[in-house]
N, CA and C atoms as a LAMMPS dump frame, in Angstrom:
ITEM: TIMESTEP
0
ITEM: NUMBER OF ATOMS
417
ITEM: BOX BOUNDS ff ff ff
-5.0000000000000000e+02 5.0000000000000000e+02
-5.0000000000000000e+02 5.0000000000000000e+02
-5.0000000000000000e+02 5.0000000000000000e+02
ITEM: ATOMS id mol type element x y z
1 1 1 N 165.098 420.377 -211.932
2 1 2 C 166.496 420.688 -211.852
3 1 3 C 167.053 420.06 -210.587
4 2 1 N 168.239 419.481 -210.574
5 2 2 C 168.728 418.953 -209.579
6 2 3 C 170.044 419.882 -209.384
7 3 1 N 170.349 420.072 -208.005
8 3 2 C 171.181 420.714 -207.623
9 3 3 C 172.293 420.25 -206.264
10 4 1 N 173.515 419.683 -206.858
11 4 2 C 174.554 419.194 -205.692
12 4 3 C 175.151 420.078 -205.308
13 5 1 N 176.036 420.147 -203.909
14 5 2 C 176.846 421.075 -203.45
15 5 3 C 177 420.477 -202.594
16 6 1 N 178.695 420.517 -202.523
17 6 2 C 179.357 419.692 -200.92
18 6 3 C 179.895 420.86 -200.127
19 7 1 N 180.586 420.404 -198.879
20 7 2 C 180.711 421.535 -197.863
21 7 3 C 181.634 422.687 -198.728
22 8 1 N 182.76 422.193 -199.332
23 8 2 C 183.619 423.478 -200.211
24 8 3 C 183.03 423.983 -201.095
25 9 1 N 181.549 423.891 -201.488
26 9 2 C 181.505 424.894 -202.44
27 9 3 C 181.361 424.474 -203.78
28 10 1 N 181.747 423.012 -204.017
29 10 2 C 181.864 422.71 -205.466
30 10 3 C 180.184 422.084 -205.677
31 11 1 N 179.95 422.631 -206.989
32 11 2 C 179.013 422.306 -207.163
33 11 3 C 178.227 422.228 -208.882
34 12 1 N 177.088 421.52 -208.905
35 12 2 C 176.786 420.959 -209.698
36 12 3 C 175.506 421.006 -210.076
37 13 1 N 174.759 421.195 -211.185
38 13 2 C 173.22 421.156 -211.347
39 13 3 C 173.025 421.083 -212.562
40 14 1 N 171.906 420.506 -212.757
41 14 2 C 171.375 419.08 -214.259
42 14 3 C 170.218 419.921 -214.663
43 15 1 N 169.723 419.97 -215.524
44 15 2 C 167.958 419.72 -215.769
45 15 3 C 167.751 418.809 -215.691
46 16 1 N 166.796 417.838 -215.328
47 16 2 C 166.252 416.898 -215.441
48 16 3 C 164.548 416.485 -216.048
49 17 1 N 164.453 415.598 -216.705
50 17 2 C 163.368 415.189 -217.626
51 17 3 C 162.003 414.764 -217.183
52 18 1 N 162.511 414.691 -215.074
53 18 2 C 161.807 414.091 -214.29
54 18 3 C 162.14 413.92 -212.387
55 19 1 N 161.907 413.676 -211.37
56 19 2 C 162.539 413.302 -210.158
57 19 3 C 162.2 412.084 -209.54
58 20 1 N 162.271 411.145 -210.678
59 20 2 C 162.036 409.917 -209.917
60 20 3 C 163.861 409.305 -209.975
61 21 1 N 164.157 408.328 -209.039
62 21 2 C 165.157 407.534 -209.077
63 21 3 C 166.031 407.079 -210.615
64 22 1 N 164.793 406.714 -211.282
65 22 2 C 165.266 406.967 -212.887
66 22 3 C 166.433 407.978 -213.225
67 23 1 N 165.489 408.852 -213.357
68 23 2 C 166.053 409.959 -213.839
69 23 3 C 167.381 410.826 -213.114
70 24 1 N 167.117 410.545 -211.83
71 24 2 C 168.45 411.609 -210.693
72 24 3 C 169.652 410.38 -210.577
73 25 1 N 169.321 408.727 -210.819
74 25 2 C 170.549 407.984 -210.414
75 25 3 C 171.875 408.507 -211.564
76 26 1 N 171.462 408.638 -212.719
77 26 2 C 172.519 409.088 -213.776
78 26 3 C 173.401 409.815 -213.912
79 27 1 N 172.55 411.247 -213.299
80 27 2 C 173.042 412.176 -212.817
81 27 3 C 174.008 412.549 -211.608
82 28 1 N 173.791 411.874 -210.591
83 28 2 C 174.081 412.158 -209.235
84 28 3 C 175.315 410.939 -208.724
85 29 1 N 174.945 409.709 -209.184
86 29 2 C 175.815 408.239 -209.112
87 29 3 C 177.038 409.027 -209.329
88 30 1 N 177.445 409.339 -210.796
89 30 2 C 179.096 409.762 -210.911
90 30 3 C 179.596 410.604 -209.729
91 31 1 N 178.68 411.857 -209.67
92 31 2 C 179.376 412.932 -208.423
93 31 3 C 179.693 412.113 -207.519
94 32 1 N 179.175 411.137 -206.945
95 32 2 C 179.541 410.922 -205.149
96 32 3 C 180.367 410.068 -204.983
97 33 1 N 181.244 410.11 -204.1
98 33 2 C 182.531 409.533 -203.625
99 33 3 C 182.001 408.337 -202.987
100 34 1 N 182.479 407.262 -202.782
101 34 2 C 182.162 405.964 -202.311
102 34 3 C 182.017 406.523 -200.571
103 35 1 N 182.743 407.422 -200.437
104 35 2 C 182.85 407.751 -198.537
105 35 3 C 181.677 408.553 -198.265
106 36 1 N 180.883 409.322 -199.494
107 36 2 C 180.323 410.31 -198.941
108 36 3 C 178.559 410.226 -198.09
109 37 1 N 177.906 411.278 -197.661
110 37 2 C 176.778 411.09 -196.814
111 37 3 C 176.023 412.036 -197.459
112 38 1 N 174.958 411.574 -198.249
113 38 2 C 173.83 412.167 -199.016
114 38 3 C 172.92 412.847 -198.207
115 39 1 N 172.681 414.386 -198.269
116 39 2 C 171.824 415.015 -197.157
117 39 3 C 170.908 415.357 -198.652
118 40 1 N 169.55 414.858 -198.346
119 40 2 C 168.466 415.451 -199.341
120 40 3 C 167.314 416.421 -198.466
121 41 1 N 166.271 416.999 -199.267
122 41 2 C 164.873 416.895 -199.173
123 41 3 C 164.546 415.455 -199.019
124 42 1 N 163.507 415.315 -198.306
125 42 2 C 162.459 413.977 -197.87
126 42 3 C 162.028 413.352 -198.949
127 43 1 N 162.626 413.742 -200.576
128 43 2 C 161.664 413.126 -201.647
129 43 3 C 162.178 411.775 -201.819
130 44 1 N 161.301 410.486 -201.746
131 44 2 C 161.625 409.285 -201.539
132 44 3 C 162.738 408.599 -203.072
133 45 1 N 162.451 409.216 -203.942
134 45 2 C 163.776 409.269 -204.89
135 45 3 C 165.075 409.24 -204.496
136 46 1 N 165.71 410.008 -203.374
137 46 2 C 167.008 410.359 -203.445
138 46 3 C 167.591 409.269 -202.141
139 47 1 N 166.228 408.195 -201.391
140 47 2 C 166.879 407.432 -200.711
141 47 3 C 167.019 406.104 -201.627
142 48 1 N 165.671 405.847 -202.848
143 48 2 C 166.391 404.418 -203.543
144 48 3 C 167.69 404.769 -203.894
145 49 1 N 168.1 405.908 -204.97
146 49 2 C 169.187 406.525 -205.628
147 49 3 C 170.367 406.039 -204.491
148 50 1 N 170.28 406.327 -203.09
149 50 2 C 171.311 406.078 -202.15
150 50 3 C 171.656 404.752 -202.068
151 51 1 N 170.777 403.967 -201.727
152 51 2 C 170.821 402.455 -201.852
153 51 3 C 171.286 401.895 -203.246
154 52 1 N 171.096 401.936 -203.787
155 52 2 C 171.852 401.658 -205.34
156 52 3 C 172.539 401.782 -205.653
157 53 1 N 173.466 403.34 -205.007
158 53 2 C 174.783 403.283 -205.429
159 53 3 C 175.844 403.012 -203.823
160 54 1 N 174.992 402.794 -202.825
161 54 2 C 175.869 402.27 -201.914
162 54 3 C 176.067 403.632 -200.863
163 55 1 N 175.64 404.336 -200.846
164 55 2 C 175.627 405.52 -200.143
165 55 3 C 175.003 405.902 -198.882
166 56 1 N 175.632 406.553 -197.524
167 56 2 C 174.692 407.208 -196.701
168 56 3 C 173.836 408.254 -196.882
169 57 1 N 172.839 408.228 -196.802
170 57 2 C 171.628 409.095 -196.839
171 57 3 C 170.831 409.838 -195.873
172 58 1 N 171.257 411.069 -195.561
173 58 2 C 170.547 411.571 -194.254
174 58 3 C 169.664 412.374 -194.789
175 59 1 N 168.261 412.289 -194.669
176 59 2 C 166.723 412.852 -195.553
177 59 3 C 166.668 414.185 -194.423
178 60 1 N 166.523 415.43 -194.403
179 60 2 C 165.857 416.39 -193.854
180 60 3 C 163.776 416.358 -194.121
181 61 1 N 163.064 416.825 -193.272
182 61 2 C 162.079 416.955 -193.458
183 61 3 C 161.709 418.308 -193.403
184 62 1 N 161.444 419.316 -194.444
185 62 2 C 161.223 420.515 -194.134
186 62 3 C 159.905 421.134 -193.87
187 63 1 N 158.733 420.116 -194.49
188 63 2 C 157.246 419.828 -194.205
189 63 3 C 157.203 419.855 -192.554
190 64 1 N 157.945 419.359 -191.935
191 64 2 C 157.849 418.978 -190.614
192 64 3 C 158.374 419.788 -189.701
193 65 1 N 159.722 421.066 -190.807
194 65 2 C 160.453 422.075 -189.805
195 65 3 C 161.777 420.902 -189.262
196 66 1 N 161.698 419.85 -189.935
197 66 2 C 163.54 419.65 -189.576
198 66 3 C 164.268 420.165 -190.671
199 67 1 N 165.32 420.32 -190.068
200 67 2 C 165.808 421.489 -190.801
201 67 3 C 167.527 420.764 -191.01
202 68 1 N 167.422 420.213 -189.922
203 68 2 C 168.653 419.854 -189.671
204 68 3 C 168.426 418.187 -189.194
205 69 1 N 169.694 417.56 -189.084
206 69 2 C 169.618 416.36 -189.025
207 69 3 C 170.662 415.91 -188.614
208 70 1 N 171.197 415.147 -186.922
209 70 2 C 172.1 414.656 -186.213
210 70 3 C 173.004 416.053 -185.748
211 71 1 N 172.448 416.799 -186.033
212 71 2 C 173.474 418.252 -185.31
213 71 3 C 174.198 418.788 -186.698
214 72 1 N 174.464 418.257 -187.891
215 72 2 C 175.232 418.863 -189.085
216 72 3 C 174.701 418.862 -190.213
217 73 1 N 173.939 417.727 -190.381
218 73 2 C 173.313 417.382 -192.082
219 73 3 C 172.196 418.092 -192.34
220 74 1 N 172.117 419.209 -193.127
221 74 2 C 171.606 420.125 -193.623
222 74 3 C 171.311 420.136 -194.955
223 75 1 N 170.999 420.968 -195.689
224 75 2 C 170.488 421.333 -197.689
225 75 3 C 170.668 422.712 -197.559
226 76 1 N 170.616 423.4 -196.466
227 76 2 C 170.894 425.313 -196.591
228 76 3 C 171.86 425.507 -197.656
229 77 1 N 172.712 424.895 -197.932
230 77 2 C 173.722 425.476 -199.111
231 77 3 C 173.289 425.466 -200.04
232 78 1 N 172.364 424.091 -200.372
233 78 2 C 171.521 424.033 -201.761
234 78 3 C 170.346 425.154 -201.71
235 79 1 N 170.009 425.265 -200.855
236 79 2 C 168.41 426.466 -200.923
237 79 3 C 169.449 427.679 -200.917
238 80 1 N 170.092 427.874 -200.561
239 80 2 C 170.788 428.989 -200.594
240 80 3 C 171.317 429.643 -202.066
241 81 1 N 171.661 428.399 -202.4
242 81 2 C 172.335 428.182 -203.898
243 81 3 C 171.362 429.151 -204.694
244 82 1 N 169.514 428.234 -204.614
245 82 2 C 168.999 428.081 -205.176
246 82 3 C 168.657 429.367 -205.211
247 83 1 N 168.324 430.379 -204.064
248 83 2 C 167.723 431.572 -203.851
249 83 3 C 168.212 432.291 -204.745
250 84 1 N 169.894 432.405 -204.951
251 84 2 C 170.918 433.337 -205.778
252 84 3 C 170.645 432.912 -207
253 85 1 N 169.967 431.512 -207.706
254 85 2 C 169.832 431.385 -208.715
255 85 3 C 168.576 431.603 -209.191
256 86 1 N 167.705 431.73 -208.454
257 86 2 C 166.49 432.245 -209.162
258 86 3 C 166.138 433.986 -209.152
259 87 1 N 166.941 434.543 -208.407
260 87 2 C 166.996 435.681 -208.072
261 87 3 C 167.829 436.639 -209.447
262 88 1 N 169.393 435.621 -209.423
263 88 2 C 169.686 436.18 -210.744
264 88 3 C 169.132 436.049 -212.238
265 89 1 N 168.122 434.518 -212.107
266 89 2 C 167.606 434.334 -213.4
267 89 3 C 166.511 435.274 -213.804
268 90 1 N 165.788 435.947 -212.513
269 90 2 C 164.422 436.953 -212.991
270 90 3 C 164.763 437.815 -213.512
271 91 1 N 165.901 438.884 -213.627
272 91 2 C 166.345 439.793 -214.246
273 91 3 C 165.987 439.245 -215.899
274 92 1 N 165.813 438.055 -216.598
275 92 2 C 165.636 437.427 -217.811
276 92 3 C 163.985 437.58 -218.515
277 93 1 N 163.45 437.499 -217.356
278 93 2 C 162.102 437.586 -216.99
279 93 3 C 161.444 436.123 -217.881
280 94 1 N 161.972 435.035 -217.154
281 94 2 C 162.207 433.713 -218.043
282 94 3 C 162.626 433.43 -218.722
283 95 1 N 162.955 432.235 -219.056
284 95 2 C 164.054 431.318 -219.187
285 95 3 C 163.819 430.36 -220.395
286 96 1 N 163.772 430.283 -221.2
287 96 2 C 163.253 429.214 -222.16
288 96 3 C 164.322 427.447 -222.146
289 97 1 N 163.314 426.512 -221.604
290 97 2 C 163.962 425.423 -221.405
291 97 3 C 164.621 424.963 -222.378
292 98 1 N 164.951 424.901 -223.97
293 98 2 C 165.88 424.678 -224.509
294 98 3 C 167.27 425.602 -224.15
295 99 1 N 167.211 426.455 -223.462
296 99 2 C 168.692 427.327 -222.989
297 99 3 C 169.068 427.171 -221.719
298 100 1 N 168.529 426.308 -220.895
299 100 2 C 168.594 426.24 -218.868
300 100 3 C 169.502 426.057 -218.876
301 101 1 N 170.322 425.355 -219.559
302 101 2 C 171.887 424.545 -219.521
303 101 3 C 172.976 425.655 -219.407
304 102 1 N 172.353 426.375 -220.452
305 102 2 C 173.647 427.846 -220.88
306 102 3 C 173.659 428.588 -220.052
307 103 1 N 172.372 428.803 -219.683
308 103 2 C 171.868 429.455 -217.954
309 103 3 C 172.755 428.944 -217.089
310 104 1 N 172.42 427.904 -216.609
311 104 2 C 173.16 427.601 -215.785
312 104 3 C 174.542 427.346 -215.917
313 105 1 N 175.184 427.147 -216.954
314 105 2 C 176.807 427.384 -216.797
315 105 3 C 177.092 428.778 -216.641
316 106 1 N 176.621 429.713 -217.108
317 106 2 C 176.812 431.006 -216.963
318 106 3 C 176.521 430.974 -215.443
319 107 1 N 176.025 431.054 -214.529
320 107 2 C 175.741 430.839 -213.399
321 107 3 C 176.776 430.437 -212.788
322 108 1 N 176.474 429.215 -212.991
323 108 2 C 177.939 428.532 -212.153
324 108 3 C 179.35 428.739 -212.801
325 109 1 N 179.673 429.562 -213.559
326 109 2 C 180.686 429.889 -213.661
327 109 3 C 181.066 431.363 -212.52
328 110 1 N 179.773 432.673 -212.845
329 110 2 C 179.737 433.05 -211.685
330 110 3 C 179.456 433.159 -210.37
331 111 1 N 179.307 431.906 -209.526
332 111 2 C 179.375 431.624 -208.686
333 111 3 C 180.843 431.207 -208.219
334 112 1 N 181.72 429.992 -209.33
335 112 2 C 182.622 429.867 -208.912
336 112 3 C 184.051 431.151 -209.736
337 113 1 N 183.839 431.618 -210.026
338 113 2 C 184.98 433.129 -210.155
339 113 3 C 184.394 434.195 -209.588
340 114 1 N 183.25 434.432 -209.789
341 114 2 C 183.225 435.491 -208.925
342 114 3 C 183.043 436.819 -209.438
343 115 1 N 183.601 438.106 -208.972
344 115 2 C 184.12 439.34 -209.321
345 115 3 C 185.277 439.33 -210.766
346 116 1 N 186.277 438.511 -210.407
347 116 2 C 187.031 438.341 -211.353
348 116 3 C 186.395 437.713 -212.574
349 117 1 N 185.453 437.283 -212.749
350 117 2 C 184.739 436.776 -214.336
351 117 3 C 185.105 437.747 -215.192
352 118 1 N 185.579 437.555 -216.784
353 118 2 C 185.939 438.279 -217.774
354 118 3 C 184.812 437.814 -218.906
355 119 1 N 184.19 438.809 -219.86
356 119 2 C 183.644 438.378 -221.081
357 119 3 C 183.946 437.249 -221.581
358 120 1 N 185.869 437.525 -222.064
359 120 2 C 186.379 436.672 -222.784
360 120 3 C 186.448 435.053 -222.472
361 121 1 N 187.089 435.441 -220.779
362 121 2 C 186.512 433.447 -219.881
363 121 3 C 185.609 433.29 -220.384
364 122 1 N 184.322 434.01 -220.579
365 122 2 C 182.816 432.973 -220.935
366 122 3 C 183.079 432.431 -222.44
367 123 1 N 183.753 433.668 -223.118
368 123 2 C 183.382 433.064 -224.769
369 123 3 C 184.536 431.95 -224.829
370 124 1 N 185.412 431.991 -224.071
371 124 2 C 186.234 430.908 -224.146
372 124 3 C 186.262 429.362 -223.707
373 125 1 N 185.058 429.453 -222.457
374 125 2 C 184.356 428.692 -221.481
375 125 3 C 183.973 427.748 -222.539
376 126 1 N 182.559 428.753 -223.272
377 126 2 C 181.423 428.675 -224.207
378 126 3 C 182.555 427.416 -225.714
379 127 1 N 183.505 427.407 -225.934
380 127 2 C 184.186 426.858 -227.065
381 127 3 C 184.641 426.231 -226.485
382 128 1 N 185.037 425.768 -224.961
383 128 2 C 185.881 424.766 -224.697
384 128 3 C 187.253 424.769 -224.494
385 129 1 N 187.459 426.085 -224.662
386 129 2 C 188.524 426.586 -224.401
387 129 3 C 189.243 427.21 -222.851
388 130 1 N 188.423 427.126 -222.22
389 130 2 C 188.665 427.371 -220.782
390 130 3 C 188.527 426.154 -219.862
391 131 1 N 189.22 424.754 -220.403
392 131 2 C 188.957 423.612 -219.466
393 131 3 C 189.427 423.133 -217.821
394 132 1 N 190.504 424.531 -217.847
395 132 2 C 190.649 424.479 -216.21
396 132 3 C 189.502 424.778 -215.632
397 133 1 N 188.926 425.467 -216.37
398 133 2 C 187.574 426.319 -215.131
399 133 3 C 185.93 424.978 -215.163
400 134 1 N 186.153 424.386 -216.217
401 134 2 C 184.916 423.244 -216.488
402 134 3 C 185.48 421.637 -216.182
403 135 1 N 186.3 421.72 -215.097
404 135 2 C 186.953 420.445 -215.006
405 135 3 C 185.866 419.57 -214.134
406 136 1 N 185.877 418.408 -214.016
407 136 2 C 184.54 417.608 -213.394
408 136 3 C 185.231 417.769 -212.053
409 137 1 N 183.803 417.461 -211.188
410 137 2 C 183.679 417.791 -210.078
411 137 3 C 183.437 416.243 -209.03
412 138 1 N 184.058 415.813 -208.461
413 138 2 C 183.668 414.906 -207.59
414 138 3 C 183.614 415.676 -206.583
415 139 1 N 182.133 415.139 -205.911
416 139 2 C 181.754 415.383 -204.268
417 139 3 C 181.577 414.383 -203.341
């Protein structure tokens, strides 16, 4: 699973089939803004992916305890992300990979509404009918 998130909050996450350069350039190329600065994990994937599409790339090493990188470039939002998402997915007591997708829009829908989430937003979400709330995301 790949998981984006820029400083506001908007955010984004794939299954993926694999984590090589292959597989994450497809995914990740559209999100990023020609201006923006790619903060990853150290996995050597996400610096070809940078080079290819023209991007700055600042790698954290967390094997090593960097944590941080030039005083700002961080991933805490993504591990952070990630904590709330595996935390809410155990209540399921697993997940069957033909459904991760539905999972995760349900997810990221409550992440981005919140308290205010209604039944009806999801079943409306779920048909396509709620396209303010599923509008694409550039980061």
């Amino acid at each position: 699973m790949l998981v984006v998130l820029d400083r506001d909050g908007a955010t984004a996450d794939f299954r993926l089939t694999g984590v090589s350069a292959k597989e994450i350039e497809p995914v990740l190329g559209p999100l990023l803004a020609d201006d923006v600065i790619l903060c990853t994990d150290g996995a050597a994937a996400y610096g070809i992916v940078a080079r290819h599409i023209g991007v700055v790339h600042h790698p954290v090493n967390l094997v090593q305890g960097i944590r941080v990188v030039r005083g700002a470039y961080h991933i805490q939002n993504v591990n952070a992300y990630d904590s709330r998402l595996k935390q809410w997915l155990a209540r399921f007591h697993g997940v069957a990979t033909d459904y991760l997708e539905s999972y995760l829009g349900w997810r990221w829908m409550i992440e981005r509404i919140g308290k205010r989430i209604l039944p009806g937003m999801c079943l409306r979400a779920a048909l396509g009918k709620e396209r303010h709330l599923l509008h694409n995301i550039k980061i």
